[in-house]
C-alpha positions as CSV (number, residue, x, y, z in Angstrom):
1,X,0.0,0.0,0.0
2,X,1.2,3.2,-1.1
3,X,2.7,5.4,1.8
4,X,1.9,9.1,2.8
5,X,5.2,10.7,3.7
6,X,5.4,13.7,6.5
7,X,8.9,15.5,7.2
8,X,8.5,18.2,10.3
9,X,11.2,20.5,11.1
10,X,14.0,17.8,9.9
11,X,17.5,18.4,11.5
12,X,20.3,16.5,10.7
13,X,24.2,17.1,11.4
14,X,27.4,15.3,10.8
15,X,29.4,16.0,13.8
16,X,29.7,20.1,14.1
17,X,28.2,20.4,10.8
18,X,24.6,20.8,10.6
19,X,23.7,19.9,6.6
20,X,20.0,19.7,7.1
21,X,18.2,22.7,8.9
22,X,14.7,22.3,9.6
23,X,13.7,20.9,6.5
24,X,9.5,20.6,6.0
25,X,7.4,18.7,3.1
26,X,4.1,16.4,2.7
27,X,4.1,14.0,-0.1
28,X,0.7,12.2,-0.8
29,X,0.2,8.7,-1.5
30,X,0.3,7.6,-4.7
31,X,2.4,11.3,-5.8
32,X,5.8,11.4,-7.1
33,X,8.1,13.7,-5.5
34,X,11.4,15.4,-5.9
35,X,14.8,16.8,-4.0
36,X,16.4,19.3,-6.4
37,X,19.3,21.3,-5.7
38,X,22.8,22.0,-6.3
39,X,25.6,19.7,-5.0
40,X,26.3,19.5,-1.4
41,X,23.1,21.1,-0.6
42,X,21.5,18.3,1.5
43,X,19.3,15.9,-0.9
44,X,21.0,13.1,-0.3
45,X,21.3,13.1,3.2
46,X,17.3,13.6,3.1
47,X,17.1,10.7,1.4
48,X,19.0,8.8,3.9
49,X,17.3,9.5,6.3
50,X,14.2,8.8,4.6
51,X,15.6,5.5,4.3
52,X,16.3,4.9,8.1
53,X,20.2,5.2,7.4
54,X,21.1,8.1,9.5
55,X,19.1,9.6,12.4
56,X,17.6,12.6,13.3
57,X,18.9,15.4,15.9
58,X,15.4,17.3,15.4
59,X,12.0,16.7,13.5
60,X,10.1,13.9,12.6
61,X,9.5,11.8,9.4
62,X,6.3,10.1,9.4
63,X,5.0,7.2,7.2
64,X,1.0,6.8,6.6
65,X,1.1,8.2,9.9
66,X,3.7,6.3,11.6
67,X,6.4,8.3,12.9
68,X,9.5,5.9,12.1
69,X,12.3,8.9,12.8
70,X,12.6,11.4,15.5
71,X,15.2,12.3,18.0
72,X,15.6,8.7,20.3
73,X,13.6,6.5,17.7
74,X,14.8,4.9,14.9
75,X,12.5,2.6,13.1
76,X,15.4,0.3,11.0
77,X,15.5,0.5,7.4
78,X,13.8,-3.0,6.8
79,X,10.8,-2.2,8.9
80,X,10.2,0.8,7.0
81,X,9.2,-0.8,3.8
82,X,11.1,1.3,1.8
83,X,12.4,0.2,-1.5
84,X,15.8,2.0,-2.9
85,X,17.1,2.4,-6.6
86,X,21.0,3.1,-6.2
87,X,23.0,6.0,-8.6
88,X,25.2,3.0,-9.9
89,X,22.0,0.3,-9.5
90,X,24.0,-2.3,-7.8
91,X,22.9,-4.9,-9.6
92,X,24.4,-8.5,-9.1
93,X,26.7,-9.3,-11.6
94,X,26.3,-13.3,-10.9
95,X,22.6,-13.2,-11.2
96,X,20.6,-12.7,-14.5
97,X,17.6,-10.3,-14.9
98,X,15.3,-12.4,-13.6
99,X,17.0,-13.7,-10.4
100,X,17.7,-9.7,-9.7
101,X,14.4,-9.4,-9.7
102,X,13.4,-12.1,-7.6
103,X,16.4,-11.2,-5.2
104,X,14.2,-9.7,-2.5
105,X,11.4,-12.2,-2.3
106,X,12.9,-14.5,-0.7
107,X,9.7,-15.1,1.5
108,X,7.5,-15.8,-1.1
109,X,6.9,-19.7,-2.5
110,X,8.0,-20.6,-6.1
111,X,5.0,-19.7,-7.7
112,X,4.2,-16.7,-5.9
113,X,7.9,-15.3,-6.4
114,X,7.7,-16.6,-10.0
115,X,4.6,-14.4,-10.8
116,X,5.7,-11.2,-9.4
117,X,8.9,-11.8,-11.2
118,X,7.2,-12.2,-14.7
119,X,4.7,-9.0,-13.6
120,X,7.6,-6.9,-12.8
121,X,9.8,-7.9,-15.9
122,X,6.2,-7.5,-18.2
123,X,5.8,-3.7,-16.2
124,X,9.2,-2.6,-17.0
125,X,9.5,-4.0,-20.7
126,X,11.8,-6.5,-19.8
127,X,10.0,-9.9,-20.3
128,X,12.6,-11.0,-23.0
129,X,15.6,-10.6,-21.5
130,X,14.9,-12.7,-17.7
131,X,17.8,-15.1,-18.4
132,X,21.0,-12.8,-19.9
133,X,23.4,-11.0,-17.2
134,X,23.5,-7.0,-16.1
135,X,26.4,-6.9,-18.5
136,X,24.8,-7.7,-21.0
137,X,22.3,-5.1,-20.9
138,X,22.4,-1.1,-21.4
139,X,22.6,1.7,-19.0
140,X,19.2,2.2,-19.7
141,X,18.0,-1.3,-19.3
142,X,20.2,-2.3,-16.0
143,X,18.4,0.9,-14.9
144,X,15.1,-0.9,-15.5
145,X,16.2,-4.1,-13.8
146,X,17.0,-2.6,-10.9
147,X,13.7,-0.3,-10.5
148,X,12.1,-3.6,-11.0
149,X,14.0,-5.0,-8.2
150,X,12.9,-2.2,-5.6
151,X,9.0,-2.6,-7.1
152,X,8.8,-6.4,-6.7
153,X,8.6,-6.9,-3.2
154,X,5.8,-3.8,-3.4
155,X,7.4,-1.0,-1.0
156,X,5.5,1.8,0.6
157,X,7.7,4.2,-0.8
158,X,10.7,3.8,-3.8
159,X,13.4,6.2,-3.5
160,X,15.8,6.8,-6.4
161,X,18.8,8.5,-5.9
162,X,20.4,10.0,-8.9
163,X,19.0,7.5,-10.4
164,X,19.9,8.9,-14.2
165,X,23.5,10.3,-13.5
166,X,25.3,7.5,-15.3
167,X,23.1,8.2,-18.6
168,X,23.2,10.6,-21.7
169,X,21.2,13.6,-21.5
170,X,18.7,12.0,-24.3
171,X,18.9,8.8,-22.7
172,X,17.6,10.4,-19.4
173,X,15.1,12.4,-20.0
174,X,12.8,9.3,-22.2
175,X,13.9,7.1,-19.3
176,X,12.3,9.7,-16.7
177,X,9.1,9.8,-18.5
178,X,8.9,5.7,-18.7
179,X,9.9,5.5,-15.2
180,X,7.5,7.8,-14.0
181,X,4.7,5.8,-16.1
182,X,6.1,2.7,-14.6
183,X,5.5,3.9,-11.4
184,X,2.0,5.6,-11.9
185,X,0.7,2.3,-12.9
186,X,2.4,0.1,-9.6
187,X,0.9,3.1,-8.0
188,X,3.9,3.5,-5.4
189,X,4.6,6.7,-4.0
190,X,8.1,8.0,-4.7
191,X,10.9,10.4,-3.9
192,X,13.7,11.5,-6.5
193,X,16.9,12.9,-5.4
194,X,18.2,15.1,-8.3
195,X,20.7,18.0,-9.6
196,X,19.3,17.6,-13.0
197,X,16.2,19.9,-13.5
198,X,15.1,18.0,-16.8
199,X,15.0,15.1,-14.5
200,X,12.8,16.3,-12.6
201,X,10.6,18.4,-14.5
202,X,9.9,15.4,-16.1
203,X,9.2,13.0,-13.3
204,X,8.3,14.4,-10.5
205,X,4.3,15.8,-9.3
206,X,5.8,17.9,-6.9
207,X,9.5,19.4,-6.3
208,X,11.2,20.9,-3.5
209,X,14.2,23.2,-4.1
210,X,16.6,22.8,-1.9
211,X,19.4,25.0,-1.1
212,X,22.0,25.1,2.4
213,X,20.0,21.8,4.1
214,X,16.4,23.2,3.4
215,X,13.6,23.8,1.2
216,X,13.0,27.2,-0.6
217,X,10.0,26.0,-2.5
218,X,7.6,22.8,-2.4
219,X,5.8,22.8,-5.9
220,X,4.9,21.9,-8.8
221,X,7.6,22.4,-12.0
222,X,5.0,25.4,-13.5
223,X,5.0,26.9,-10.5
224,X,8.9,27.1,-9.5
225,X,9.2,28.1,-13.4
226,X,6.7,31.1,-14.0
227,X,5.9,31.6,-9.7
228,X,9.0,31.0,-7.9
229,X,8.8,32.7,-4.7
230,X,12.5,33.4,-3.8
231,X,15.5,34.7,-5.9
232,X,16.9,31.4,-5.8
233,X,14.6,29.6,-6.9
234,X,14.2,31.8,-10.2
235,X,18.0,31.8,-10.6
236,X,17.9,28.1,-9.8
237,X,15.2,27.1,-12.4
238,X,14.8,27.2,-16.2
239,X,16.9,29.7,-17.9
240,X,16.0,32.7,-16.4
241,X,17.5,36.5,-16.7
242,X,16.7,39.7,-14.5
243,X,16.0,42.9,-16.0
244,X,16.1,46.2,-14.1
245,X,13.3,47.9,-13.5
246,X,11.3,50.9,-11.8
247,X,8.6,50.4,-9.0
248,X,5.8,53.3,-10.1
249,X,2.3,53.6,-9.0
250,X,-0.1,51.6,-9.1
251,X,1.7,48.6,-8.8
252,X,3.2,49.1,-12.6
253,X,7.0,48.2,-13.3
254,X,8.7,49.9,-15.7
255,X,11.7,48.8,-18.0
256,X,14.1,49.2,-21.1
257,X,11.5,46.8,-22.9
258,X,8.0,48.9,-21.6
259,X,6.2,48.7,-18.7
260,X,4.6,45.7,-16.9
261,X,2.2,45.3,-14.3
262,X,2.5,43.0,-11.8
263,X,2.7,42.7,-8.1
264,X,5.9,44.6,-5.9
265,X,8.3,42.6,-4.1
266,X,7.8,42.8,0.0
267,X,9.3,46.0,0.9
268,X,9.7,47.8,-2.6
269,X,8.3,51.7,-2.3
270,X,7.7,54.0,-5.2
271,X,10.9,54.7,-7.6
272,X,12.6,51.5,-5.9
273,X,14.6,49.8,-8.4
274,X,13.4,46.1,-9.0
275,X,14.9,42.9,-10.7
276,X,12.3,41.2,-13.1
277,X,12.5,37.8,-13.9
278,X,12.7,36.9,-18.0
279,X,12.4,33.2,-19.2
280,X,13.6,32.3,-22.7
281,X,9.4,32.2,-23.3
282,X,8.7,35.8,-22.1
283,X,10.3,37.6,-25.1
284,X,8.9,37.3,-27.8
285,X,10.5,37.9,-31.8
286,X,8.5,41.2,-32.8
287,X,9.6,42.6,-36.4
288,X,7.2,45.6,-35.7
289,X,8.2,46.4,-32.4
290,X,9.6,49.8,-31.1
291,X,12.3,47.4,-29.4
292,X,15.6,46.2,-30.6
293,X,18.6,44.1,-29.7
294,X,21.4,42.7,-31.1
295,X,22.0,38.9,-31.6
296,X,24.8,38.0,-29.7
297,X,24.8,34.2,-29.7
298,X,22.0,31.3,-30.9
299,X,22.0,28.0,-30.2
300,X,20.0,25.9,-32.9
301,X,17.6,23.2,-31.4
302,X,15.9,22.3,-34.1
303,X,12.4,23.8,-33.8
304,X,13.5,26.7,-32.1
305,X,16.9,28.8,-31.7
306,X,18.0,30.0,-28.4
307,X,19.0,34.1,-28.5
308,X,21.2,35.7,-26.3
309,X,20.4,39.0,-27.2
310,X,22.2,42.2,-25.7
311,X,19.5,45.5,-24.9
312,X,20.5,49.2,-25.4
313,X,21.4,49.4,-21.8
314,X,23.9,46.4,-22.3
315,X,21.6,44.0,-20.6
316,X,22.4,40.2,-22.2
317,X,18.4,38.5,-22.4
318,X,17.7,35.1,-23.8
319,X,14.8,34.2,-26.7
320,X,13.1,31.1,-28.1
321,X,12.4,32.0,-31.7
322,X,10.6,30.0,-34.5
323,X,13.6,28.3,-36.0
324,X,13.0,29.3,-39.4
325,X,13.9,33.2,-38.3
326,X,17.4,32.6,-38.7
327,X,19.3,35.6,-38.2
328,X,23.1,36.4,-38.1
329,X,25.6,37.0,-34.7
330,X,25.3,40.8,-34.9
331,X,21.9,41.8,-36.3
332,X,19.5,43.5,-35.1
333,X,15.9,42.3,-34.8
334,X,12.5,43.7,-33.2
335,X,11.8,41.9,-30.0
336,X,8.6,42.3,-27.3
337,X,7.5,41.1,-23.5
338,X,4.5,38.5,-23.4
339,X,4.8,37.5,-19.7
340,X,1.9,36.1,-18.1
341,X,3.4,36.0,-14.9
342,X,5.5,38.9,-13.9
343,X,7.7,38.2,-11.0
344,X,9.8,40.5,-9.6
345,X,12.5,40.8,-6.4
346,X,14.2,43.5,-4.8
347,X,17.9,45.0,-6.1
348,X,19.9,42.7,-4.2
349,X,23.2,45.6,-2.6
């Protein structure tokens, strides 16, 4: 049965050095979750815990419920029923596929463990390959094996760490949709541990960016993306610029590209200067527009180039564009805001 997962005020130290600070999220049964952030920000000793590796020196973590960590308690990793995809899969060389599989279900008789084998080979795409070796297999598929592995002896909660970090970028991003098909039809509730924002974008129901052992926003990937509710989250997600702006009445903003209306950051008076956050999406190619900057770089990407595009004011901004406006380094073309969502945040000194 799918777990509920609860982290309170989550503390957790090594020695002097305190690398989770009280760290808070809900995850609902059934949903998929996610840890992003940069390296050596905490995720992984999250996920520890989680796991009933490490304990806690504050907070709780709750299951359905159950409170299995808190300061003096310490439910053990195999009464947690918690299943656990490994960065490098740890797969046993000596075993095929199907013996992998079958690895944790030890309990079960022969025909019982035989089943779940076959369904967990048939979920994962699999079924023809039971008898070779992990060797013989691809990144992609090892990495299949072993999320079969962690599903067969049907965990409360799966938790992948880096799961896709030994992959190529292509080879990730299908495998993080299939996965997360995979595990919308077992149904299991799951937590990601990533640095890769494709990952998770891709993935993950709900993500939680993490930055210095705790969470700046718990959300969904449209909501960090176009409502992020801290600078580093905006800086952190997507491809996002900041243009200089101009707090006026009436809650209006105004900048080198027009004026915007939006909502002030906490604190920002009248004539305040203000940062407002561009996505490659928010600028639009305008041939009739008043507005013009020079093409400084472009990345092709087949539908679509990626601009960097340099303002009057000096100002470097980025652009999706139609592929088929292919322009040359160095000229000059008409450019407009369409922002939906206009954040904002104050001049940082």
């Amino acid at each position: 049965m799918a777990a509920s997962v609860a982290v309170r005020g989550l503390e957790h130290a090594y020695g002097a050095n305190r690398v989770v600070r009280g760290l808070d999220f809900t995850l609902a049964a059934g949903r998929i979750g996610c840890l992003l952030g940069p390296s050596g920000c905490g995720k992984t000793t999250v996920l520890r815990c989680l796991a009933g590796f490490e304990p806690l020196i504050g907070g709780s973590i709750a299951l359905s419920g159950r409170t299995v960590s808190e300061p003096g308690r310490l439910v053990p990793p195999e009464a947690r029923r918690i299943g656990m995809v490994f960065q490098d899969y740890a797969l046993f060389p000596h075993l095929s596929v199907e013996r992998n599989v079958a690895f944790g279900l030890s309990k079960r008789t022969e025909g019982d463990r035989q089943q779940r084998v076959d369904e967990m080979l048939e979920l994962v795409g699999l079924a023809d390959v039971a008898d070779i070796y992990p060797h013989e297999l691809s990144g992609g598929q090892q990495q299949r094996v072993a999320l079969a592995r962690a599903l067969a002896p049907a965990p409360d909660l799966l938790l992948l760490d880096e799961p896709f970090s030994n992959l190529d970028v292509d080879l990730r991003e299908r495998l993080s949709l299939e996965v997360r098909a995979i595990l919308n039809t077992a149904g299991t509730t799951a937590i990601l541990v990533t640095h890769d924002q494709h990952e998770a974008f891709a993935l993950a129901d709900e993500i939680g960016i993490m930055r210095n052992g705790t969470i700046e926003q718990w959300d969904t990937a449209y909501n960090l993306s176009h409502r992020p509710r801290t600078r580093f989250v905006a800086d952190f997600v997507g491809q996002g610029v900041f243009l200089r702006g101009v707090a006026e009445e009436g809650g209006r903003m105004r900048t080198e590209l027009g004026d915007l209306d939006g909502e002030w950051p906490v604190g920002v008076v009248v004539g305040a200067p203000v940062d407002v956050l561009l996505r490659p999406d928010d600028l639009i190619h305008d041939d009739t527009s008043p507005w013009r900057a020079e093409v400084a770089a472009k990345a092709f990407r087949g539908a679509e180039f990626l601009y960097t595009l340099v303002l009057a004011s000096g100002t470097r901004v980025m652009s999706l564009v139609a592929s088929h406006h292919n322009h040359a380094i160095g000229e000059r073309i008409g450019i407009r805001l369409m922002i939906d969502h206009v954040v904002a945040f104050p001049v940082e000194a």
